[in-house]
N, C-alpha and C positions, 0 to 999 in steps of 0.2 A: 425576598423570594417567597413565592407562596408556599403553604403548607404542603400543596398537594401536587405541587411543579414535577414533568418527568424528572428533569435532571437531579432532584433533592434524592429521589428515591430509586434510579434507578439508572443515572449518571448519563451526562449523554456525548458521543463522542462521534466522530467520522470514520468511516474505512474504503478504501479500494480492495478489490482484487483482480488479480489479475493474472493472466492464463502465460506461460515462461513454456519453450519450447526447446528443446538443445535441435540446435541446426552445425554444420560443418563449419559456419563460421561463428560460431557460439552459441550462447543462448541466448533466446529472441522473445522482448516481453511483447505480447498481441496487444496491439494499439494502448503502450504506454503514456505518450503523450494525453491522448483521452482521458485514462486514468488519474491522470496527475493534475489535469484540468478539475476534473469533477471533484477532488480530494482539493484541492486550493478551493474549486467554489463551494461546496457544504462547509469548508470552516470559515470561509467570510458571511454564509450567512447566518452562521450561529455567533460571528467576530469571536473565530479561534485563532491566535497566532499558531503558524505553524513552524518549529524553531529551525527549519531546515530548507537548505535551496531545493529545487529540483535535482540536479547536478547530483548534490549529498543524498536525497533516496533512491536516486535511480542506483550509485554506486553501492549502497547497502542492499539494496534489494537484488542487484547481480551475486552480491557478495555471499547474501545467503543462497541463495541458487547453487553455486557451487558448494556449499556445504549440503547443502539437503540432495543432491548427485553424491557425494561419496559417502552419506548414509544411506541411499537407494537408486543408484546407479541405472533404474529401469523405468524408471516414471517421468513423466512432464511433472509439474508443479500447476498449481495455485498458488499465488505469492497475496499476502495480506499486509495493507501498508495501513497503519493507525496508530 
């Protein structure tokens, strides 16, 4: 690795985010699929393994959803998956 590489110095990683909406039949991530898309291809083209299916963030990132509602029960969310 070079001396002066971003990753030595300033680490480099992927993120989504993404916009969570409480709707009548739950809450509804705005075009998650996309997200999840673009979070698989930024870590293949750095070849990050990502230790997790689709299936396992999409169910953590509902799961915090419903926690961040019973700390503020009045807001949409921004969800950050990284």
């Amino acid at each position: 690795m070079h001396v002066l590489s971003h990753a030595l110095h300033y680490g480099t990683e992927v993120f989504e985010r993404a916009r969570c909406y409480d709707t009548t039949r739950g809450p509804a991530i705005f075009r998650w699929e996309e997200h999840l898309d673009r979070l698989y291809d930024s870590a293949k083209f750095y070849e990050m393994e990502i230790p997790f299916s689709r299936e396992e963030l999409t169910e953590a990132t509902l799961e915090l959803r419903v926690h961040a509602v019973d700390r503020n029960p009045d807001r949409d969310a921004v969800e950050r998956s990284d």
